[in-house]
C-alpha positions as CSV (number, residue, x, y, z in Angstrom):
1,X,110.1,45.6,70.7
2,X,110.8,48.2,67.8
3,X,112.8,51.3,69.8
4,X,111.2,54.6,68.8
5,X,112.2,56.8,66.5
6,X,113.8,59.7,67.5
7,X,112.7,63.4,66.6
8,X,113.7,66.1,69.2
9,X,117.0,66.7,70.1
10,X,116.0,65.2,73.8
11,X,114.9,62.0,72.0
12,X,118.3,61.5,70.3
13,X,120.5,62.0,73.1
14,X,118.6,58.9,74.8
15,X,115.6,61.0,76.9
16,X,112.4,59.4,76.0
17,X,109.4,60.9,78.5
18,X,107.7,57.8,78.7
19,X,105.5,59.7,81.6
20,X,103.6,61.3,78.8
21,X,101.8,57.7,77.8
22,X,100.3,57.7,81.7
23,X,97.1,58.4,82.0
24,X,98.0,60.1,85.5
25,X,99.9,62.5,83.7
26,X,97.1,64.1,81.8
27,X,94.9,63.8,84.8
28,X,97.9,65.9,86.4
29,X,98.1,68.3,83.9
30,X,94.2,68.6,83.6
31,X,94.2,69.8,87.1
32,X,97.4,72.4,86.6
33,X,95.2,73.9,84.0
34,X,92.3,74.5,86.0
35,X,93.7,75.4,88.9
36,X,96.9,77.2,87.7
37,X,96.4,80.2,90.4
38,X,96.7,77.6,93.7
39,X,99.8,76.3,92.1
40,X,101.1,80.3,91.7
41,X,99.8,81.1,95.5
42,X,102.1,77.9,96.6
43,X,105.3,78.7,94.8
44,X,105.2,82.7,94.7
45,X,104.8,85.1,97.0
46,X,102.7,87.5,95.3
47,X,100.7,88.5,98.2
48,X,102.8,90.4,99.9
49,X,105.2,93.2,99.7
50,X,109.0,92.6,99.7
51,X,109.7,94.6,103.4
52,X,113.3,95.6,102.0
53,X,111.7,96.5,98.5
54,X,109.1,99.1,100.7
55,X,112.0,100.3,103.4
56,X,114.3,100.9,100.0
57,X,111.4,103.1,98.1
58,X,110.6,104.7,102.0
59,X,114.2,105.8,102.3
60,X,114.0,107.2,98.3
61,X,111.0,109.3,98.8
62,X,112.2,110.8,102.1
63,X,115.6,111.5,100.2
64,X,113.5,113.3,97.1
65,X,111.7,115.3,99.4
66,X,114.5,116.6,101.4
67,X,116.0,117.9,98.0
68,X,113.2,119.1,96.6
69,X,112.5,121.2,99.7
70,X,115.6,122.8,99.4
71,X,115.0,123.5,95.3
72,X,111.6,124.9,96.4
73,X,112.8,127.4,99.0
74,X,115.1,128.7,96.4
75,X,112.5,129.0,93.8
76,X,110.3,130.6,96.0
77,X,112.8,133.5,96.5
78,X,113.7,134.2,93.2
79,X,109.5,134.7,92.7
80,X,109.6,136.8,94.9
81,X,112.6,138.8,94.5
82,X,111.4,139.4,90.8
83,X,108.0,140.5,92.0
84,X,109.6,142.7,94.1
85,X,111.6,144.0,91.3
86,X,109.0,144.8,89.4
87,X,106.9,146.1,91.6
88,X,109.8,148.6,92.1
89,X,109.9,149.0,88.7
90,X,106.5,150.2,88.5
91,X,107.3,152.6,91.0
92,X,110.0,154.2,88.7
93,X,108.1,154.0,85.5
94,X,104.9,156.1,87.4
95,X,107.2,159.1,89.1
96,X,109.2,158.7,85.4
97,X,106.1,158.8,83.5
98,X,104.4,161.8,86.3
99,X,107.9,163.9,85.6
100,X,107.3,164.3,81.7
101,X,103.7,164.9,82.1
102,X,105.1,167.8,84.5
103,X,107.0,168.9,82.0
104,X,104.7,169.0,79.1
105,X,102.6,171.1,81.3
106,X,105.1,173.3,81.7
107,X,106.6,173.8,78.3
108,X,102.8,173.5,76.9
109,X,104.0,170.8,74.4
110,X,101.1,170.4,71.5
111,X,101.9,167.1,71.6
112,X,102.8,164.1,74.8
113,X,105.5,161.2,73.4
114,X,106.6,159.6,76.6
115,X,109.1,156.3,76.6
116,X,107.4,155.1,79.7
117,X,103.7,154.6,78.2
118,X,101.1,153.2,80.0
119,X,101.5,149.9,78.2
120,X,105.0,148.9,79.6
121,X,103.1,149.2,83.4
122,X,100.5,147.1,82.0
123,X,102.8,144.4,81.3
124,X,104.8,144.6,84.6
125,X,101.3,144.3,85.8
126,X,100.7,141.3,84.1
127,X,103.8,139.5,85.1
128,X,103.7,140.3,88.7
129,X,99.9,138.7,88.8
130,X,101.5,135.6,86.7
131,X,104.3,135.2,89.3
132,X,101.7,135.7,92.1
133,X,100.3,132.8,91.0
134,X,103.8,131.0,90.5
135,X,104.5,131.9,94.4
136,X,101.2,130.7,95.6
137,X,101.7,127.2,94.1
138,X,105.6,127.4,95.9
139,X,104.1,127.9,98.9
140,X,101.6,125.2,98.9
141,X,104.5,122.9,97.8
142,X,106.8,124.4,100.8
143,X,104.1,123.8,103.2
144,X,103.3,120.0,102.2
145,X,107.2,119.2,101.8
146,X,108.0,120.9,105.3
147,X,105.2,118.7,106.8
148,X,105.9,115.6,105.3
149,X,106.7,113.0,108.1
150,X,107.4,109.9,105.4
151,X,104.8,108.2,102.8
152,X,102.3,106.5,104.5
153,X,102.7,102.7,106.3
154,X,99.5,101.5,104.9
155,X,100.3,99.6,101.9
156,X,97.8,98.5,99.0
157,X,96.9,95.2,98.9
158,X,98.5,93.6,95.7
159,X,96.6,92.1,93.0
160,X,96.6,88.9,91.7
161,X,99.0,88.0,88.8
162,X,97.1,88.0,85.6
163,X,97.2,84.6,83.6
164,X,97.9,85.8,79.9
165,X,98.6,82.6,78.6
166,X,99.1,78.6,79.2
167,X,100.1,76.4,76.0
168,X,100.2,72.7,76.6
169,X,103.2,70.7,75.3
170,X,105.1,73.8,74.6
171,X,107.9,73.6,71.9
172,X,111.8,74.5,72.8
173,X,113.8,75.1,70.0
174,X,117.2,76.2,69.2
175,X,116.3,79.3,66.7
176,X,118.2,82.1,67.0
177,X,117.4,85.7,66.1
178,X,120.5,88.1,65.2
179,X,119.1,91.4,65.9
180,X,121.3,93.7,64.2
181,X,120.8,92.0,60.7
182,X,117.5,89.9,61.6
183,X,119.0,86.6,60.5
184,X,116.8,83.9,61.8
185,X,118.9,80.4,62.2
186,X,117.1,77.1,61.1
187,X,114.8,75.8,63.8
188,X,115.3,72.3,65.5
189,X,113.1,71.1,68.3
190,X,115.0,70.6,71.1
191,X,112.0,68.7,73.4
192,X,108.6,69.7,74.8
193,X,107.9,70.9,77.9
194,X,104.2,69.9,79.4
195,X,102.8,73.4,80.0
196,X,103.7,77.1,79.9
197,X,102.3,79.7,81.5
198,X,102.9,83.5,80.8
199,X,102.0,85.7,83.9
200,X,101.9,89.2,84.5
201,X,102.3,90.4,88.3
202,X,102.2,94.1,89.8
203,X,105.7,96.0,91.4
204,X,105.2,98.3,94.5
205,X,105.6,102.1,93.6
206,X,104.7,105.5,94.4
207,X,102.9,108.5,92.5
208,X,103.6,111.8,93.1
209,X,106.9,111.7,92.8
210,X,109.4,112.2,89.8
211,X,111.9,109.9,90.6
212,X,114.7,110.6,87.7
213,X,114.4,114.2,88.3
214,X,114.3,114.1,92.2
215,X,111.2,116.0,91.9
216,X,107.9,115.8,93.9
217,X,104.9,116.7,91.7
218,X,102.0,115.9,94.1
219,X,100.6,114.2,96.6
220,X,102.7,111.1,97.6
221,X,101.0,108.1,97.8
222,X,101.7,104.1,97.4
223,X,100.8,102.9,94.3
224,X,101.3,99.4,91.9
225,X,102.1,98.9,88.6
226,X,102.9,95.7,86.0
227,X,105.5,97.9,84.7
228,X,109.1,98.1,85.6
229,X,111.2,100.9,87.1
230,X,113.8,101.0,84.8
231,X,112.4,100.8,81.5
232,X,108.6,100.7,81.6
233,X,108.1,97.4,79.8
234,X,105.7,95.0,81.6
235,X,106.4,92.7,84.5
236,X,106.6,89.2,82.5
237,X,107.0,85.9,84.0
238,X,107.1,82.8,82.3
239,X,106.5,79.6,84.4
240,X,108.0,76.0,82.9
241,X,106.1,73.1,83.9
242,X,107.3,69.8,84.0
243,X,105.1,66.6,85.2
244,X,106.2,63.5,86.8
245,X,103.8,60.4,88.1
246,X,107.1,59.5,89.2
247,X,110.6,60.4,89.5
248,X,112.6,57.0,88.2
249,X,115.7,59.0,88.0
250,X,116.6,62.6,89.3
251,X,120.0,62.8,87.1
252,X,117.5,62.1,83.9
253,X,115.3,64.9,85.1
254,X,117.6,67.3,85.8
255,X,119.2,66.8,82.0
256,X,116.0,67.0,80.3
257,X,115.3,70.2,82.7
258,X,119.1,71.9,82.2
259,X,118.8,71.1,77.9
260,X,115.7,72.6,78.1
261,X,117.1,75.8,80.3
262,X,119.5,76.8,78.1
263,X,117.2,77.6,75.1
264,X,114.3,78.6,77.2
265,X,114.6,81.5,79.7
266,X,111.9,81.1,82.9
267,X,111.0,79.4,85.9
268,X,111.3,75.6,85.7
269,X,108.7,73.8,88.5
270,X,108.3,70.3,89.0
271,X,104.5,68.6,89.6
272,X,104.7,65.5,90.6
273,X,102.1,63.2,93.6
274,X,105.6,62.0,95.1
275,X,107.5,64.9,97.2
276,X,110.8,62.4,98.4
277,X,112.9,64.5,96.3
278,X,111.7,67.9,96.9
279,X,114.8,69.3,98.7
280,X,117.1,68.2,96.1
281,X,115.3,69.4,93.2
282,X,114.6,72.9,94.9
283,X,118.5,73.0,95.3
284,X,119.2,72.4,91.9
285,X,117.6,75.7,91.2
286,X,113.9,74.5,90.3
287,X,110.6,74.6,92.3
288,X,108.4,72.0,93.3
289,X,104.9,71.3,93.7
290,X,103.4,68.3,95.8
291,X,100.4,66.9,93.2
292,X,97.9,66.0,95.8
């Protein structure tokens, strides 16, 4: 029998799949397709929260508010020492501006010229209500940071990952990209890979709180988002599946698996109806999924 020929990289070093001329592996695959979100219930953990993740963000918060009540008391002090100020200032400008009138009566000026016009009280005036208002909103803050007795235990039940996309026979190749002059390399297909699916999950945050400025800027509650902490780009995961009817050889799967790993960054799982080798394949740094 003719050998075939070889085209990916895989192929020439002496890894033919020949699981892919099975029927049972389409049938396999079928199924991953259809019910992609009871294989991502059985090798995530996306329901619940990470307990250190939410003691970590706790501990944060109460640290935040603890300095920010501090910033606060001072702020509200120097409002009000400069309303006090001003209202003094007032004060001075009216007995000032009472004197000279005195004295024009007296010297029965033609004419009245003050300095201290009514204008320059008006103003005072209009700062003093301004920081008023700045003082009131310090004081609120004061009262809700001197009462705060940590963020709430209640949690918010995390969402589901969103399925963005899932490409059958997915193509690993060896381009590479240099990003500071955009030379693209020549592409060679290194193997295929049965399906890949993109997925986008939530994190656990907070709102109300300002966390690179150590600021609190409302009302703290828990919160998700499908961004990241660090630099706001969206929580991507990319799951690698590979199918097996049966595993003939586990040092054959774990080099198609590794070639593959080192062009193509993600999760690598394993599907396949027999689960003898689940433990060794898990250690190897890949999931597993019982086909059932």
């Amino acid at each position: 029998m003719t050998k075939p020929k070889a085209i990916t990289l895989q192929q020439k070093l002496g890894f033919f799949d020949e699981d892919l001329k099975k029927p049972d592996h389409d049938t396999i695959l079928k199924w991953i397709d259809t019910n992609i979100e009871t294989v991502i219930d059985s090798i995530y953990n996306f329901k619940d929260w990470d307990e250190n993740i939410v003691k970590t963000i706790s501990d944060k918060v109460n640290d935040i508010v603890i300095i920010d009540l501090e910033c606060e008391k001072n702020k509200f002090l120097v409002i009000k020492d400069k309303i006090d100020k001003n209202q003094s200032k007032i004060l001075e400008l009216n007995d000032k501006l009472l004197k000279e009138i005195e004295i024009e009566e007296i010297e029965k000026r033609t004419y009245f010229n003050s300095k201290w016009t009514k204008e320059d009280i008006d103003k005072i005036e209009l700062d003093i209500k301004e920081k008023e208002k700045e003082l009131e909103i310090s004081e609120r803050k004061l009262q809700y940071l001197s009462g705060f007795k940590g963020i709430s235990v209640e949690l918010p039940q995390r969402q589901k990952p969103r399925i963005v996309n899932k490409k059958w026979e997915y193509a690993v190749t060896s381009q590479s990209i240099n990003q500071r002059t955009g030379y693209e390399s020549a592409k060679n297909i290194i193997g295929y890979i049965d399906m890949k699916v993109v997925l986008i999950y939530t994190n656990l945050t907070v709102i109300g709180v300002d966390f690179s400025k150590n600021k609190v800027n409302n009302k703290i509650e828990w919160a998700q988002t499908e961004k990241t902490g660090f630099n706001n780009e969206t929580n991507y995961k990319d799951l690698l599946i590979e199918v097996k009817t049966k595993i003939q050889s586990l040092g054959e799967l774990f080099r198609q698996l590794n070639t593959y790993k080192e062009f193509e960054k993600g999760d690598y799982l394993v599907v396949c109806p027999d689960d003898s080798n689940e433990e060794t394949i898990i250690s190897q740094g890949f999931k597993f999924y019982k086909f059932k």
